[in-house]
C-alpha positions in Angstrom: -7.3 -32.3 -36.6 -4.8 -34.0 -34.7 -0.9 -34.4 -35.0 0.3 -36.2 -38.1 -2.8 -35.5 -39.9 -2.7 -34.1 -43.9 -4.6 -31.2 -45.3 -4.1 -31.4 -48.9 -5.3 -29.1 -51.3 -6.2 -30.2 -55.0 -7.9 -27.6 -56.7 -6.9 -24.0 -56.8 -7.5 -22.3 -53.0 -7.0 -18.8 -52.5 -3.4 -18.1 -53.0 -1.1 -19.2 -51.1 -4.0 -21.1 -49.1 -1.5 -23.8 -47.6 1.0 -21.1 -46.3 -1.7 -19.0 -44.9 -3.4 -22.1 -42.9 0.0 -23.2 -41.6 1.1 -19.7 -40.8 -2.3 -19.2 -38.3 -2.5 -19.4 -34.9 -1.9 -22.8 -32.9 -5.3 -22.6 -31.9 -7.6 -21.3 -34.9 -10.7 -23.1 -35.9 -10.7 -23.4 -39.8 -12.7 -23.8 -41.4 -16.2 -22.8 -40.2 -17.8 -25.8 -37.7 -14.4 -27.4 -37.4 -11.2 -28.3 -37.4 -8.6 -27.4 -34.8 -5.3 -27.0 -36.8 -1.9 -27.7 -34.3 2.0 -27.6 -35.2 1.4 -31.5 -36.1 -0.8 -30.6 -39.4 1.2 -31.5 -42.6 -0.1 -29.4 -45.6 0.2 -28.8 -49.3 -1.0 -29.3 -52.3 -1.5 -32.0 -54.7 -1.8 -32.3 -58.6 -5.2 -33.2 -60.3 -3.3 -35.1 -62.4 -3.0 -38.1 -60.2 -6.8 -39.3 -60.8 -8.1 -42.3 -62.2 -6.8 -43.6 -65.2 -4.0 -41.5 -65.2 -2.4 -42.1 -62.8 -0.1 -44.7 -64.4 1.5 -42.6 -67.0 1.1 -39.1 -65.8 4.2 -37.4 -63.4 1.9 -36.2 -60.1 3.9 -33.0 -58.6 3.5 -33.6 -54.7 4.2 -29.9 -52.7 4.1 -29.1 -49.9 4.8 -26.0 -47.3 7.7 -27.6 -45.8 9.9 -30.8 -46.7 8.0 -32.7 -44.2 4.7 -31.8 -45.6 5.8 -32.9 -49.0 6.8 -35.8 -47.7 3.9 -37.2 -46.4 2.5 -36.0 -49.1 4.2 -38.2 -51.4 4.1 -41.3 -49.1 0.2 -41.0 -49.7 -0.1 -40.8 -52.9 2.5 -43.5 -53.0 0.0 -45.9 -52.3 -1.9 -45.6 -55.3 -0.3 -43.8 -58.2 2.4 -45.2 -59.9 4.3 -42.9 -61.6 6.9 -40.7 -60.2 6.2 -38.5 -57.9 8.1 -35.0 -58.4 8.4 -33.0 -55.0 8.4 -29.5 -54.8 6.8 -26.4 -52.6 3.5 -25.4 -52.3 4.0 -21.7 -54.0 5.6 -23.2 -57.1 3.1 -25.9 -57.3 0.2 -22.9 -57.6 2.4 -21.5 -60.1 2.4 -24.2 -61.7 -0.8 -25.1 -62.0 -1.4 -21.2 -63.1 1.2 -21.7 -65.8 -0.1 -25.0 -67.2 -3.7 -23.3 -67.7 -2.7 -20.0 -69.1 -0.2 -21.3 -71.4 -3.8 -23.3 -72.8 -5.8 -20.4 -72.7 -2.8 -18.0 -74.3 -2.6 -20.2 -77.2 -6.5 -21.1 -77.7 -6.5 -16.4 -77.7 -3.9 -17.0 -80.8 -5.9 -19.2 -82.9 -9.2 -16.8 -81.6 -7.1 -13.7 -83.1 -6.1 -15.8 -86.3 -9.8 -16.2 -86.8 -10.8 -13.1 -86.6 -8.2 -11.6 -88.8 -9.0 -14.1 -91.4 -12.6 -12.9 -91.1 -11.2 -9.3 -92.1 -8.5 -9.8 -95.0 -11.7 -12.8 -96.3 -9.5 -16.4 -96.2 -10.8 -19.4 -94.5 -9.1 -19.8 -91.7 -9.4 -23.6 -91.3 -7.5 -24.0 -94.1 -4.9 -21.6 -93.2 -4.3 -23.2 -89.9 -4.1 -26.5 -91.3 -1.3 -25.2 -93.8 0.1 -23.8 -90.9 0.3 -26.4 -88.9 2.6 -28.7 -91.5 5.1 -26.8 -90.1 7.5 -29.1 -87.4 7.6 -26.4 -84.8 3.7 -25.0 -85.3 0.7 -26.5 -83.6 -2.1 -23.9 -83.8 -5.2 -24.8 -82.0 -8.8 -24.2 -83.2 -10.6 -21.2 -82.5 -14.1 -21.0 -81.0 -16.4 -19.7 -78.4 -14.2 -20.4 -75.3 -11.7 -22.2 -73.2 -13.6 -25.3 -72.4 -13.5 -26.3 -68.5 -13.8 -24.2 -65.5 -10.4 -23.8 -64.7 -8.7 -22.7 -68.2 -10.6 -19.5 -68.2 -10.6 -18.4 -64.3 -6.5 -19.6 -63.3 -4.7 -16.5 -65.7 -6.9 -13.7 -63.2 -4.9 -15.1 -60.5 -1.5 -14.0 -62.2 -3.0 -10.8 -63.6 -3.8 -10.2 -60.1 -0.6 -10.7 -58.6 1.4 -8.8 -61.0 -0.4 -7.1 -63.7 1.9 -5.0 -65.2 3.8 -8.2 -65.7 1.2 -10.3 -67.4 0.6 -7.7 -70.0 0.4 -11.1 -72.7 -1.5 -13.1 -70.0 -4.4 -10.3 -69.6 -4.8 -9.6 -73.4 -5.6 -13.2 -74.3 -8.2 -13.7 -71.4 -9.8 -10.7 -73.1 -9.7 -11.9 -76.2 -11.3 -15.0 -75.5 -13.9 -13.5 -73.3 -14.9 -11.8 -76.3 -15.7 -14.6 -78.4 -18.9 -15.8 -77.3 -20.3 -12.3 -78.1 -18.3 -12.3 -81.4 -19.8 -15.8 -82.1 -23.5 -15.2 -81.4 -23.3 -11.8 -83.6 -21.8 -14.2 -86.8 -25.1 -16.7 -85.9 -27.3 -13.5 -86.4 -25.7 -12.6 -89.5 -26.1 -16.6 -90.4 -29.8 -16.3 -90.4 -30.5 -12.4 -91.1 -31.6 -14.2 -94.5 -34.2 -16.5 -93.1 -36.7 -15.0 -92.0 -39.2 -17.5 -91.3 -36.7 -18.4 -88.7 -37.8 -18.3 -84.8 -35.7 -20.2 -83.2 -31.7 -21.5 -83.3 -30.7 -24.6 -81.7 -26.9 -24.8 -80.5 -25.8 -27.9 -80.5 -22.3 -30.2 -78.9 -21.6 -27.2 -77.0 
């Protein structure tokens, strides 16, 4: 890597990756077979967000470890997305990121819970979340067998990790939700206890 060039993380890196890469060595090799990073390397981290389609009406957060980094940032993806382009640092973008996931994952736990307390007091709890949600400031999502994507159900470890005694609410969903595909399969057993000439189940728009 030479000077002016950009290192520009879009997924989720070990934490504080962009830091820990800029904080090295003048002359470290990273990573493996490669790359010679010098004080010329701009580095950060950009937002998925700004992909495709979406890039017209979504608001791409561009961060970076230092106002220079950001900048550059921005100035690239300036030349293709064209919605605003928020700046910010590269710590609060990963917390961000973190935040935007487990707040997903923390509601999807709520509407796993309301299902399995319906199961116990006997309601349906389709129903109940419907009613529910005709209220103005309720939006209960469904419940099911997971989180759906790679990222909803592995991004709240990294905050329990940091600071677990802190993310009491944050740890308690994730295990509520890894739970569920157990708690699913054993209501598919009870399903078909009754047929017997049953050998097989298909599961289907998984």
């Amino acid at each position: 890597m030479s000077d002016g060039a950009i290192w520009w993380f879009w997924s989720l890196p070990r934490r504080r990756a962009p830091q820990w890469i800029c904080e090295a060595d003048p002359g470290t090799v990273w990573p493996e077979g490669g790359a010679r990073f010098d004080a010329g390397l701009f580095a950060g981290k950009g937002s998925p967000r700004a992909d495709s389609e979406r890039v017209d009406r979504e608001r791409p957060r561009d961060r970076g470890v230092d106002c220079a980094s950001a900048e550059a940032g921005r100035d690239l993806y300036a030349t293709f997305v064209k919605g605003e382009i928020i700046l910010t640092d590269a710590t609060t973008a990963e917390m961000v990121k973190l935040m935007e996931n487990t707040y997903r994952d923390v509601n999807i736990a709520l509407a796993n819970e309301f299902a399995l307390l319906a199961e116990q007091v006997g309601i349906d709890v389709w129903q109940a979340i419907r009613l529910a949600n005709y209220h103005p400031r309720v939006r209960i999502l469904k419940p099911g067998p997971g989180v759906g994507g790679h990222c909803i159900a592995v991004d709240p470890w990294f905050l329990v990790e940091a600071a677990r005694q802190q993310a009491r609410l944050i740890l308690q969903a994730r295990l509520v939700n890894d739970g569920m595909p157990e708690h699913v399969v054993k209501l598919v057993q009870r399903a078909v206890d009754g047929f017997r000439s049953i050998d097989r189940v298909s599961g289907l728009d998984l």
